[in-house]
N, CA, C and O atoms as a MOPAC input file, in Angstrom:
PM7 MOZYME 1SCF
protein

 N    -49.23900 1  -126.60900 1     4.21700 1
 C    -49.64500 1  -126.82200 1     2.84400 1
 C    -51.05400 1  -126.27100 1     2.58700 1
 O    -51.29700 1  -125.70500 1     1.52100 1
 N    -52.15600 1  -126.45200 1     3.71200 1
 C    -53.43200 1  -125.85400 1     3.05100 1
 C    -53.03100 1  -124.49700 1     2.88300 1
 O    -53.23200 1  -123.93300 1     1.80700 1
 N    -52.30300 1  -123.72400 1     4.15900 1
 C    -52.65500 1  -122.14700 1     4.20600 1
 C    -51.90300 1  -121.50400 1     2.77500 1
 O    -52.15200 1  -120.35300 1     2.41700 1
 N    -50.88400 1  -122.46500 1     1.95200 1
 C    -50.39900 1  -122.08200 1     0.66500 1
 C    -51.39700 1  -122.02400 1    -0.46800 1
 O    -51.64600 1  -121.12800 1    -1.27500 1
 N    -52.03400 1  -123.56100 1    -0.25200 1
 C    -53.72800 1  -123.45800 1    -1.02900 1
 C    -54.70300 1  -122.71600 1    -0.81400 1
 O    -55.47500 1  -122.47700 1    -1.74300 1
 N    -54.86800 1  -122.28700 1     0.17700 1
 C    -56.18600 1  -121.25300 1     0.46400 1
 C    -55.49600 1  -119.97600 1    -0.11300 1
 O    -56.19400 1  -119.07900 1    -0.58600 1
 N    -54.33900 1  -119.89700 1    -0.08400 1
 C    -54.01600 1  -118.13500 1    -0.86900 1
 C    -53.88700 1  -117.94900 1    -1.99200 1
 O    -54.05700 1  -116.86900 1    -2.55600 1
 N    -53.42200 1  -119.44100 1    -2.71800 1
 C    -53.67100 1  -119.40500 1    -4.09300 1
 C    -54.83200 1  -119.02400 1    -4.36800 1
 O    -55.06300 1  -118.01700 1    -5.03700 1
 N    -55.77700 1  -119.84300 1    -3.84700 1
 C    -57.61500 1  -120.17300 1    -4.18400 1
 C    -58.32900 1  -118.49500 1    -4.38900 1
 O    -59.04700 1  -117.94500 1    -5.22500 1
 N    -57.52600 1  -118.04000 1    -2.85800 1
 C    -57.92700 1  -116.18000 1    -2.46800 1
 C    -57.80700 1  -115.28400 1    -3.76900 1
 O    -58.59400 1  -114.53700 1    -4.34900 1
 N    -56.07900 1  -115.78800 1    -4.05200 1
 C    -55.72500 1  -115.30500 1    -5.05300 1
 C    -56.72800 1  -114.99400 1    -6.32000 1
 O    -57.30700 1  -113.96800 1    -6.67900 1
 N    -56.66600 1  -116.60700 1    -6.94100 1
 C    -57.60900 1  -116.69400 1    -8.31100 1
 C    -59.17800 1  -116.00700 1    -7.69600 1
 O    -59.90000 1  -115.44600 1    -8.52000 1
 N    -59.46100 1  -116.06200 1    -6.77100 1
 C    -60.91500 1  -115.66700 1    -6.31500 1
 C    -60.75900 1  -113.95900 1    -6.93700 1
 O    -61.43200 1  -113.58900 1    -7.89900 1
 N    -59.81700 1  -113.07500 1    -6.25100 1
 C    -59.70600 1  -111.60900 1    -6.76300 1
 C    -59.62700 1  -111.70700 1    -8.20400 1
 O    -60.31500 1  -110.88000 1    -8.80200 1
 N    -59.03400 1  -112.42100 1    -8.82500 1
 C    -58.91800 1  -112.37700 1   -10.32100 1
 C    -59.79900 1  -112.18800 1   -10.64800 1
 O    -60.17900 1  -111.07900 1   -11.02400 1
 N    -60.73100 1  -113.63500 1   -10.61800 1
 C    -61.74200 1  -114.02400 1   -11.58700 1
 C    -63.03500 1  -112.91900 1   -10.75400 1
 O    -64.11800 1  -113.17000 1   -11.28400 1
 N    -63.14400 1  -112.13400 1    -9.96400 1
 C    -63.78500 1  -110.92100 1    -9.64200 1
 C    -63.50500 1  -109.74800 1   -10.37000 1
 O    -64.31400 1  -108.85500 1   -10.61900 1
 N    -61.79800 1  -109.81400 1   -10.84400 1
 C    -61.83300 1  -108.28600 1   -11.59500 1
 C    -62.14100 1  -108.70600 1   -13.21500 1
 O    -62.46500 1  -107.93500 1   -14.11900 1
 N    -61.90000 1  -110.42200 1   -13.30300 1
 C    -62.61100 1  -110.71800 1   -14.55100 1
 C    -64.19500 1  -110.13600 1   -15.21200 1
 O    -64.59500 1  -109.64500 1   -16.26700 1
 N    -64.66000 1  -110.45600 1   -14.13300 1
 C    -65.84200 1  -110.23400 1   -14.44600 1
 C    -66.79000 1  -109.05600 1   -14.95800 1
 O    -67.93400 1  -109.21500 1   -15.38300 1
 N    -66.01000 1  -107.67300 1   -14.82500 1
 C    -66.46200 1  -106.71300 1   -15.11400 1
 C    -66.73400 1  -106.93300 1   -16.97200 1
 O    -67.72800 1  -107.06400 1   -17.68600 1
 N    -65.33100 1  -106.88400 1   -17.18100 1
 C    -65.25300 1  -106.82700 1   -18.73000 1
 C    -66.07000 1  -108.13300 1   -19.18200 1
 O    -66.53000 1  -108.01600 1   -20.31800 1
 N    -66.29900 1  -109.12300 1   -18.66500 1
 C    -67.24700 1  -110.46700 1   -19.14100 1
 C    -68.26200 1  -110.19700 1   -19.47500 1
 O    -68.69300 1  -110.74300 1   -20.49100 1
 N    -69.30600 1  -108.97100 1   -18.56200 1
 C    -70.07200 1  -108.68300 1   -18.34600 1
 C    -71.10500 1  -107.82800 1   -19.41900 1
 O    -72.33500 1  -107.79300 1   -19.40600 1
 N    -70.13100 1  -107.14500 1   -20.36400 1
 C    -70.24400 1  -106.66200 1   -21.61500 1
 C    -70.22500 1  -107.43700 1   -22.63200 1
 O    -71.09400 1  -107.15500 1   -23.45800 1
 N    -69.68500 1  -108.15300 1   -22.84600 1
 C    -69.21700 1  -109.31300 1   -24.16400 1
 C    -71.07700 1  -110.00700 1   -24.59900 1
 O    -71.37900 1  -110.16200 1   -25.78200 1
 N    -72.04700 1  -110.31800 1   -23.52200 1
 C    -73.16500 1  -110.57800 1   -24.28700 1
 C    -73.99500 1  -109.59100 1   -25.33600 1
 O    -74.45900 1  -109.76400 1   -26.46300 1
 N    -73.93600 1  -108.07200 1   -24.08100 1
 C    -74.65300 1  -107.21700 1   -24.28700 1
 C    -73.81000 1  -106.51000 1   -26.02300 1
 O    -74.50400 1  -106.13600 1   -26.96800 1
 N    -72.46800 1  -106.49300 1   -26.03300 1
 C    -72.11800 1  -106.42800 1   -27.43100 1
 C    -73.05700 1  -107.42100 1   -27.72600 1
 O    -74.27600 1  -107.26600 1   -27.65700 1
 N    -72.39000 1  -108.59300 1   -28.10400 1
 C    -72.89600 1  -109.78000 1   -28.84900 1
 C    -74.14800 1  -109.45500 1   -29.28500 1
 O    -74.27000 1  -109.32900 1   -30.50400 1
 N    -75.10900 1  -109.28800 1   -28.60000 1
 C    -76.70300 1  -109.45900 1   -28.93200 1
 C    -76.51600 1  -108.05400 1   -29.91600 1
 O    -76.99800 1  -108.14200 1   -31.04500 1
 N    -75.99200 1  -107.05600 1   -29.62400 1
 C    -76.30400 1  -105.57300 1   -30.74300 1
 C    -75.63300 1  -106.13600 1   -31.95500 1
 O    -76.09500 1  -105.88600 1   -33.06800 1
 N    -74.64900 1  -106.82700 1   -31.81400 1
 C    -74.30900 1  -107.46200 1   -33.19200 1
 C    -74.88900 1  -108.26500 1   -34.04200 1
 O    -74.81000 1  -108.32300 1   -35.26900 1
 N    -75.64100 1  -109.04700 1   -33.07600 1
 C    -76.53600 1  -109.88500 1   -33.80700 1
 C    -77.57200 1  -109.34600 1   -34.67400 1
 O    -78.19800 1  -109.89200 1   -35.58200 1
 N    -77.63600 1  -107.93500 1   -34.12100 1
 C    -79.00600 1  -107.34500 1   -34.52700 1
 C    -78.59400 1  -106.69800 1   -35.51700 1
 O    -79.40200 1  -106.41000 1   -36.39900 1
 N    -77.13300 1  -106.27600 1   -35.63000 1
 C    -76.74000 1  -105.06700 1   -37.20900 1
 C    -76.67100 1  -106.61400 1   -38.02100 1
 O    -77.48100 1  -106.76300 1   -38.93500 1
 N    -75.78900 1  -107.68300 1   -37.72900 1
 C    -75.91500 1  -108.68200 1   -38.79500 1
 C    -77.71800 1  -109.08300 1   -39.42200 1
 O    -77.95700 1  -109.47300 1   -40.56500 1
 N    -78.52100 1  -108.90900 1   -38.59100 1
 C    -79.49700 1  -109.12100 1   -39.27400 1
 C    -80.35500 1  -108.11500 1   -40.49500 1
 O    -81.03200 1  -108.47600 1   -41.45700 1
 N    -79.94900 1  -106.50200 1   -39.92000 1
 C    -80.26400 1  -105.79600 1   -40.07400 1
 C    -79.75700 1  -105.10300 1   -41.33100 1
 O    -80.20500 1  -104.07400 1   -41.83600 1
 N    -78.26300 1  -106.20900 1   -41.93900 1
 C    -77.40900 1  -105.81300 1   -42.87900 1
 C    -77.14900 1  -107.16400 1   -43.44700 1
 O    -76.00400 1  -107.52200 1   -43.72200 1
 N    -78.47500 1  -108.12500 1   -43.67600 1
 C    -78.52200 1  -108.92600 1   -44.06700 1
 C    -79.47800 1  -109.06800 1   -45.32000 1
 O    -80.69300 1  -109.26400 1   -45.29300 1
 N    -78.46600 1  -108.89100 1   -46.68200 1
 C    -78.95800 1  -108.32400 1   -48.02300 1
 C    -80.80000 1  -109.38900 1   -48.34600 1
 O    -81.88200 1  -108.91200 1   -48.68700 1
 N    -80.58500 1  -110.26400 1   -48.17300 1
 C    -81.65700 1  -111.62500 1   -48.83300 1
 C    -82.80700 1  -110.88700 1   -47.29700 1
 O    -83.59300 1  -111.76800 1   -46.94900 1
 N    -82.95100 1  -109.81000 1   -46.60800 1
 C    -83.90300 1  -109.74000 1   -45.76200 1
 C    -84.15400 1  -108.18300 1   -45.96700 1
 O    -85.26600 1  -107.69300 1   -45.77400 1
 N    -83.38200 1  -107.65800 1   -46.25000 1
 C    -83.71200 1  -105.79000 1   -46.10400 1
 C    -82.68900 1  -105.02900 1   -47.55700 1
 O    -81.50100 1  -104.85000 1   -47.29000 1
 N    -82.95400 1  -104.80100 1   -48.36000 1
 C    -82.96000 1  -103.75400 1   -48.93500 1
 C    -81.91800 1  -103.03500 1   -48.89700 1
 O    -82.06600 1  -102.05900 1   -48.16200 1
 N    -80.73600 1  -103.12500 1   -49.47500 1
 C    -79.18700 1  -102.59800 1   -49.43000 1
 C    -78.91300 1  -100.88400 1   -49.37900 1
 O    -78.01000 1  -100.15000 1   -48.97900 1
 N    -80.39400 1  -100.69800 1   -50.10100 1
 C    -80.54500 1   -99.09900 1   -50.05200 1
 C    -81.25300 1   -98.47900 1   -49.36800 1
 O    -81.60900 1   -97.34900 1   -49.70000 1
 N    -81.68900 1   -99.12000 1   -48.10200 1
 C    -82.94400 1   -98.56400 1   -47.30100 1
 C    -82.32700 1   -97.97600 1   -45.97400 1
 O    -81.30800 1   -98.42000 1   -45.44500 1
 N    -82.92100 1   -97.13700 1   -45.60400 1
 C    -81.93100 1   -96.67900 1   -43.92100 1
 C    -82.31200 1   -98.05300 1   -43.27500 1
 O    -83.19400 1   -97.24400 1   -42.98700 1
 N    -82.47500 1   -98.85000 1   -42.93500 1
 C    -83.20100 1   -99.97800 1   -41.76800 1
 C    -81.15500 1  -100.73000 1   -42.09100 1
 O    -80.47000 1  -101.29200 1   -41.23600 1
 N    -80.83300 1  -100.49300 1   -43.24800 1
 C    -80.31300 1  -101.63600 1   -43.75600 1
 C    -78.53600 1  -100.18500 1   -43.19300 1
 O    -77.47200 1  -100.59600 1   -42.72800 1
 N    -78.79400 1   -98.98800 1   -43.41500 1
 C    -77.87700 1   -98.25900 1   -43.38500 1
 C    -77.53200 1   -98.01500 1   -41.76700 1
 O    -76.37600 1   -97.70300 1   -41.48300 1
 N    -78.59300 1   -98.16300 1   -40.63300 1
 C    -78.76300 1   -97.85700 1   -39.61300 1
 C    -78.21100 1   -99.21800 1   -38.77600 1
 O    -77.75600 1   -99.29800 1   -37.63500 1
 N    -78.42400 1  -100.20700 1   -39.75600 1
 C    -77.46900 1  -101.94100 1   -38.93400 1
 C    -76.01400 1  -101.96700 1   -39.45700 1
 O    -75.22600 1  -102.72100 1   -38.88500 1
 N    -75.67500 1  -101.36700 1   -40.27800 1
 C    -74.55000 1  -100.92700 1   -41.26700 1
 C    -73.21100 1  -100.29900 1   -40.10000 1
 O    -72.10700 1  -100.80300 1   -39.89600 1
 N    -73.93000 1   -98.82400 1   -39.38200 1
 C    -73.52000 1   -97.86400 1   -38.73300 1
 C    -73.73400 1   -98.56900 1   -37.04000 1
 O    -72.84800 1   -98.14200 1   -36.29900 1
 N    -74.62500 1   -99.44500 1   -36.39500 1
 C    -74.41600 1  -100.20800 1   -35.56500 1
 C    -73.19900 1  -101.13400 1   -35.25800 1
 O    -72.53400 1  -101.31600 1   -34.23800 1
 N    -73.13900 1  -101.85100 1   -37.00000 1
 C    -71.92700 1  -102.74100 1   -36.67200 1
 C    -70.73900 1  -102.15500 1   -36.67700 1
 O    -69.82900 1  -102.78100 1   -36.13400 1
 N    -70.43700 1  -100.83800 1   -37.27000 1
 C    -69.27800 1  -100.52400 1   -37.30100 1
 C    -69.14200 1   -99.34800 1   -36.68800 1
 O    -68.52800 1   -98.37600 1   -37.12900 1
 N    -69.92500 1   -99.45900 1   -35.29100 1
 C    -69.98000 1   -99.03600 1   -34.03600 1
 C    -69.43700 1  -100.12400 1   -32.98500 1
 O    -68.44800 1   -99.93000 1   -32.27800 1
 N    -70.07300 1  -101.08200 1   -32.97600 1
 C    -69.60900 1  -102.15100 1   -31.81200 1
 C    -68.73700 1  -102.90100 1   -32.71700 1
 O    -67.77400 1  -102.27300 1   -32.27700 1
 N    -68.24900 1  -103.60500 1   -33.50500 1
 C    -66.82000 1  -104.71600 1   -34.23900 1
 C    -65.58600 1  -104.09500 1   -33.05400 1
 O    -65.00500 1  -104.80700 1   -32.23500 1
 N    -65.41900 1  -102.81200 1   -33.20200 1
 C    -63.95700 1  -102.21400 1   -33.14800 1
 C    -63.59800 1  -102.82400 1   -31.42500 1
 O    -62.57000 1  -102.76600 1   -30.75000 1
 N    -64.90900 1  -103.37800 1   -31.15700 1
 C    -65.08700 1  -103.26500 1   -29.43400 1
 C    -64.38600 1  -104.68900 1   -29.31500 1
 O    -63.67100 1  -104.96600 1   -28.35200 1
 N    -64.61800 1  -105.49900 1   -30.27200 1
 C    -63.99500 1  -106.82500 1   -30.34100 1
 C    -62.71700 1  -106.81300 1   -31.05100 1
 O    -61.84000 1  -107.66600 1   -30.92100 1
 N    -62.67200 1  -105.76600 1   -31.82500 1
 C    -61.00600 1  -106.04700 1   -31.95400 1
 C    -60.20700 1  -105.57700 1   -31.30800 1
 O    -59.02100 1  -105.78500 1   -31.56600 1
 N    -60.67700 1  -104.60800 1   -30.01600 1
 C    -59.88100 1  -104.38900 1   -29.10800 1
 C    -59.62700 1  -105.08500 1   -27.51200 1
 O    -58.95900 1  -104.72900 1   -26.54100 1
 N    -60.42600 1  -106.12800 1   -27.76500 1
 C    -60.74900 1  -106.71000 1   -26.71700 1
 C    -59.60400 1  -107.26300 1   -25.72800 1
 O    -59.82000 1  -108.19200 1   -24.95000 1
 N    -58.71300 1  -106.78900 1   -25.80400 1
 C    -57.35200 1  -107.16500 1   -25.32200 1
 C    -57.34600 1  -105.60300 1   -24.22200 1
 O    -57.33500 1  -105.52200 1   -22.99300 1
 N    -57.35500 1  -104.83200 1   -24.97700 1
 C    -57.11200 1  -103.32400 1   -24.11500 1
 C    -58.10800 1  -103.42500 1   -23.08700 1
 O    -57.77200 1  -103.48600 1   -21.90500 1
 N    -59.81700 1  -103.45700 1   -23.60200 1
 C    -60.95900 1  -103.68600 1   -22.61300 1
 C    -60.28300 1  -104.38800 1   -21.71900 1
 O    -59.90300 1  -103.73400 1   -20.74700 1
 N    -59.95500 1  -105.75500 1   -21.74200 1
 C    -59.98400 1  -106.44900 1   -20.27700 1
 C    -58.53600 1  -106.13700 1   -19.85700 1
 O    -58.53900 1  -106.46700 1   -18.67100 1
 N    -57.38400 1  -105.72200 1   -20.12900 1
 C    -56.16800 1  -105.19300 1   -19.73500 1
 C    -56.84900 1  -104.27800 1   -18.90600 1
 O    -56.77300 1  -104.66100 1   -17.73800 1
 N    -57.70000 1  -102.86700 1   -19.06300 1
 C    -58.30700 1  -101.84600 1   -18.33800 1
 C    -58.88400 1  -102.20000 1   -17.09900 1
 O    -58.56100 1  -101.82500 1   -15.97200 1
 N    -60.13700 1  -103.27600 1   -17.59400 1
 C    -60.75200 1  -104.01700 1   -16.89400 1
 C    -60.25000 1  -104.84000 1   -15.57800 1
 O    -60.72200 1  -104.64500 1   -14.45800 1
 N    -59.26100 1  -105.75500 1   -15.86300 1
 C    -58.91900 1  -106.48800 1   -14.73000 1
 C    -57.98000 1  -105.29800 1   -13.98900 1
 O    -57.69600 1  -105.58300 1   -12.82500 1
 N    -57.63100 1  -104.44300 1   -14.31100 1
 C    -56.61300 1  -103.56300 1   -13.77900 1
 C    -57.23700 1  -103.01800 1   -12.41100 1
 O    -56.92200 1  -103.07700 1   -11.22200 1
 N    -58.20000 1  -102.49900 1   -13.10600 1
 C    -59.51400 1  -101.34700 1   -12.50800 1
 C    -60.41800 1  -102.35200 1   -11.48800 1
 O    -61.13400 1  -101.95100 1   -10.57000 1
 N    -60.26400 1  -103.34800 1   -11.76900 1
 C    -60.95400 1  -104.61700 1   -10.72600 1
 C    -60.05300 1  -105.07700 1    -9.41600 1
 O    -60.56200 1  -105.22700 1    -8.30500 1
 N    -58.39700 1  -105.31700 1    -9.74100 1
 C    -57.73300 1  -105.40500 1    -9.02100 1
 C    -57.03200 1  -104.43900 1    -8.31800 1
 O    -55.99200 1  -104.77200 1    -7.75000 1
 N    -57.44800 1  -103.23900 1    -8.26000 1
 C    -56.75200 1  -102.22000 1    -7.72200 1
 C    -57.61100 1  -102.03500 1    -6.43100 1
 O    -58.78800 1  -102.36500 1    -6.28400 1
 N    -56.94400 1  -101.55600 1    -5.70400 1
 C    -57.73200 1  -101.17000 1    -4.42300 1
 C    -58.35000 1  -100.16500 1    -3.84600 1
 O    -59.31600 1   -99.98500 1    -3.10300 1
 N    -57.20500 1   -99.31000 1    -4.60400 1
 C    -57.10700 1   -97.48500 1    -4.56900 1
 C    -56.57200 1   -96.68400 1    -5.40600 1
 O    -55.39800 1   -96.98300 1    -5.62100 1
 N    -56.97400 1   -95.70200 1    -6.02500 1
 C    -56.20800 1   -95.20700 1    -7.12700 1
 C    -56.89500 1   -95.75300 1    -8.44700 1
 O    -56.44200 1   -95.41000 1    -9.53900 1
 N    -57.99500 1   -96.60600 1    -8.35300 1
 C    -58.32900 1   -97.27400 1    -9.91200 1
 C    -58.12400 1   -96.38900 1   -10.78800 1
 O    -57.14300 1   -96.67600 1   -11.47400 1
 N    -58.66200 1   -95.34300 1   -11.10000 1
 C    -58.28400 1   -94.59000 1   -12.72400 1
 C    -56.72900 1   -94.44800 1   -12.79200 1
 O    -56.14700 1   -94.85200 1   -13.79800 1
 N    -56.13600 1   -93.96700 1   -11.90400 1
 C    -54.72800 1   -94.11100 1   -11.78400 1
 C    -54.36000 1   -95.37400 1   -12.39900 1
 O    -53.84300 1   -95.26700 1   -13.51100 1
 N    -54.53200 1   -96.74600 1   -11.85500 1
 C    -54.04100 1   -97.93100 1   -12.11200 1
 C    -54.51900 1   -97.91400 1   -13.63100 1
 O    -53.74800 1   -97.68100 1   -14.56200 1
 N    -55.62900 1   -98.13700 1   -13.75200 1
 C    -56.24500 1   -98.22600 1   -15.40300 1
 C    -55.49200 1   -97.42500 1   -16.44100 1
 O    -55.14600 1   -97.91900 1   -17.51400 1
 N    -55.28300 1   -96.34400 1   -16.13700 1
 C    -54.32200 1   -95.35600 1   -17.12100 1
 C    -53.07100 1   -96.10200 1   -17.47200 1
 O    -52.72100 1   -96.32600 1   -18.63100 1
 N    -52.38900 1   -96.48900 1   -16.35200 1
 C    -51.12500 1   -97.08700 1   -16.31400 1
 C    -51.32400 1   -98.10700 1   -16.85300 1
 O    -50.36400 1   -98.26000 1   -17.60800 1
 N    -52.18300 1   -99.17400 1   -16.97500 1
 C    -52.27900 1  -100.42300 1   -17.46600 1
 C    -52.97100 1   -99.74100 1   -19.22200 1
 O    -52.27600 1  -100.23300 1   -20.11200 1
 N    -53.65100 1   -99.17000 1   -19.58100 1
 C    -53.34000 1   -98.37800 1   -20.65100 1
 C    -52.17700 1   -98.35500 1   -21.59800 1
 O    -52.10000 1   -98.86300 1   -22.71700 1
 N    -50.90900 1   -97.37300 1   -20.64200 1
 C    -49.91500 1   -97.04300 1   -21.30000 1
 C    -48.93800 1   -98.38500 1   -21.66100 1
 O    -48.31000 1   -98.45900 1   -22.71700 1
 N    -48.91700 1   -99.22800 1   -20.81400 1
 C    -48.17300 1  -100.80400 1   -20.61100 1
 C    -48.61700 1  -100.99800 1   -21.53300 1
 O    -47.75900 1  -101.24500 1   -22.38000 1
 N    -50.16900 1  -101.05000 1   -22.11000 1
 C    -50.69000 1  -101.80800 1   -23.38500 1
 C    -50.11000 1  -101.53600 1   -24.59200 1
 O    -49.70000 1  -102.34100 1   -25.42800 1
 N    -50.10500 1  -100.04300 1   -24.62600 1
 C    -49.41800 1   -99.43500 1   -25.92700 1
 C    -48.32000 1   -99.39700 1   -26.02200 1
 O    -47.87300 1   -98.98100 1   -27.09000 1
 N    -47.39500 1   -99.80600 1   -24.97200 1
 C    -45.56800 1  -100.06000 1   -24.91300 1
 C    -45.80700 1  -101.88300 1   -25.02400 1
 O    -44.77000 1  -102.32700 1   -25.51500 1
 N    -46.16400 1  -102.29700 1   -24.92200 1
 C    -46.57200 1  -103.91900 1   -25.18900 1
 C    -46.66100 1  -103.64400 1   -26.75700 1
 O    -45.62600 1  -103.96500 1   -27.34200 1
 N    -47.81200 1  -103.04500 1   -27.68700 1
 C    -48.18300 1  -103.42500 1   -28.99200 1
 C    -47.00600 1  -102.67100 1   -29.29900 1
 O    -46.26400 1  -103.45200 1   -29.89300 1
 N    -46.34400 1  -101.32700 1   -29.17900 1
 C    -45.28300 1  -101.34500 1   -29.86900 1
 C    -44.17400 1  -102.05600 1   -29.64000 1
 O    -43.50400 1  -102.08900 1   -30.67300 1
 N    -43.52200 1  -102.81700 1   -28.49700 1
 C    -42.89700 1  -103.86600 1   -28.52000 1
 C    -42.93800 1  -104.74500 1   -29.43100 1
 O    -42.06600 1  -104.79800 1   -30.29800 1
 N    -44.16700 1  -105.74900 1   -29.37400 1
 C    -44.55000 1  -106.50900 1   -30.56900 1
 C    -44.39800 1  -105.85500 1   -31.72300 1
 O    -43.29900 1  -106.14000 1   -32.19900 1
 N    -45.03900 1  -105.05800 1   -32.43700 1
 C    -44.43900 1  -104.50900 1   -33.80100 1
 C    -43.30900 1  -104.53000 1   -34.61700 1
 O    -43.08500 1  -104.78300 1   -35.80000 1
 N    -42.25300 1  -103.97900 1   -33.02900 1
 C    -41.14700 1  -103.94400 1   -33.26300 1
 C    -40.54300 1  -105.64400 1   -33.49700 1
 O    -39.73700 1  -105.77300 1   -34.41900 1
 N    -40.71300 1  -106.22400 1   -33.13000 1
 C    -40.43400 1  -107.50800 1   -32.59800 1
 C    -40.68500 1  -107.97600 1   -34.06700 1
 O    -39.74700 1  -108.52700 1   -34.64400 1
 N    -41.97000 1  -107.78900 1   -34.77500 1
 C    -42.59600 1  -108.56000 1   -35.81900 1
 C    -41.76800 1  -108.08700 1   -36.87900 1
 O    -41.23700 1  -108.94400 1   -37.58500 1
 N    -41.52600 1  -106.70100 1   -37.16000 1
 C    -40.52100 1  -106.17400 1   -38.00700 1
 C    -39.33200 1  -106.33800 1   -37.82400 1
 O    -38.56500 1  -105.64800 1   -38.49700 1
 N    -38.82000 1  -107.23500 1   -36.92200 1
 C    -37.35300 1  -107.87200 1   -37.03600 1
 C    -37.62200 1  -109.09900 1   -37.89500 1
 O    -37.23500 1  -109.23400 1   -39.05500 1
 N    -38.25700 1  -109.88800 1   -37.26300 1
 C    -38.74900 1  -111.19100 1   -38.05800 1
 C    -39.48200 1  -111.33800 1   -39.22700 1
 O    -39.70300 1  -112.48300 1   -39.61900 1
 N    -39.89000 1  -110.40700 1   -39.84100 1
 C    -40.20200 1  -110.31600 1   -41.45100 1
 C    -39.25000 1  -110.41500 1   -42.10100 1
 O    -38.27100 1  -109.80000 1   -41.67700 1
 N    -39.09800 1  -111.14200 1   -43.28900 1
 C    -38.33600 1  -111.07100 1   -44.38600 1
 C    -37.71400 1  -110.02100 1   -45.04600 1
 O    -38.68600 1  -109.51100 1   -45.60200 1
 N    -36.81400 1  -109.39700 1   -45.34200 1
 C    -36.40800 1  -108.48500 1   -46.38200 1
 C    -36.41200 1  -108.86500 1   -47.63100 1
 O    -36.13600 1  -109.99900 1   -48.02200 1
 N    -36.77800 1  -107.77100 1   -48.42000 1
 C    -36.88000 1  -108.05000 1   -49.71700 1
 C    -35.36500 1  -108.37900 1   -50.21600 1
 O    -34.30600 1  -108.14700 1   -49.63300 1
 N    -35.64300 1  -109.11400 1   -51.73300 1
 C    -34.60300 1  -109.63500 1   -52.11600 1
 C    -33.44100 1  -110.97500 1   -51.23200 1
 O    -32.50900 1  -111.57000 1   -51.77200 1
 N    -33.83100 1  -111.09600 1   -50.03900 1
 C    -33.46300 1  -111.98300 1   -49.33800 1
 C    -33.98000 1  -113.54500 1   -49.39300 1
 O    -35.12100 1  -113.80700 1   -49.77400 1
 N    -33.20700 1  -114.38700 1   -49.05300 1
 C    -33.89400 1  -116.20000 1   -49.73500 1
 C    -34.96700 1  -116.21200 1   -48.57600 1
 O    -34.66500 1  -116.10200 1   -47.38800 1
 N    -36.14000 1  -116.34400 1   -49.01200 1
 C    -37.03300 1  -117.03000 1   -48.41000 1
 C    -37.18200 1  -118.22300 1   -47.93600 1
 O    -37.41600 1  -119.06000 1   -48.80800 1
 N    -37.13000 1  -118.62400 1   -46.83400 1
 C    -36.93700 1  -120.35000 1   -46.74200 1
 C    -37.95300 1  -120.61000 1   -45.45500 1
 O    -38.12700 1  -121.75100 1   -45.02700 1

């Protein structure tokens, strides 16, 4: 029974190691965001000033990084848990991602309503 627990433990130990890469970014976003929200914060700077156009073009530089944040750590833990071959593995965990979201799509466009059909 321990040597089943110690491989689990091993186990989650590699995980939460290939976790960590992509974790590792999430402040360093955060804080540049903090800084376009301030920087594109009308009651402090001037809607027409570059200071205000330059936090503008920051945020909608780093946002997209959080709405993809699913692909990042898909890449991430991939590229952490691989042993050999990482860009290899990462690519592949890539393409899985984008056969995953079109799965779902597909999936979501079964389960939408058709028009003219009873809504219930």
């Amino acid at each position: 029974m321990k040597g089943i627990i110690d491989n689990i433990l091993n186990k989650l130990q590699l995980f939460s190691k290939a976790m960590m890469g992509p974790i590792f970014f999430l402040p360093v976003i955060g804080l540049i965001l903090a800084l376009s929200s301030i920087l594109t914060n009308a009651t402090l700077i001037n809607e027409h000033s570059a200071v205000f156009s330059i936090g503008k073009m920051i945020g909608d530089t780093f946002w997209p990084l959080f709405g993809n944040l699913g692909l990042i750590f898909c890449i991430g833990i991939t590229y952490g848990l691989a042993k050999d071959k990482k860009s290899e593995a990462a690519l592949v965990a890539v393409m899985c991602f984008i056969m995953f979201l079109g799965a779902q799509f597909f999936l979501s466009a079964i389960q939408r309503p058709r028009r003219g059909q009873d809504q219930r």
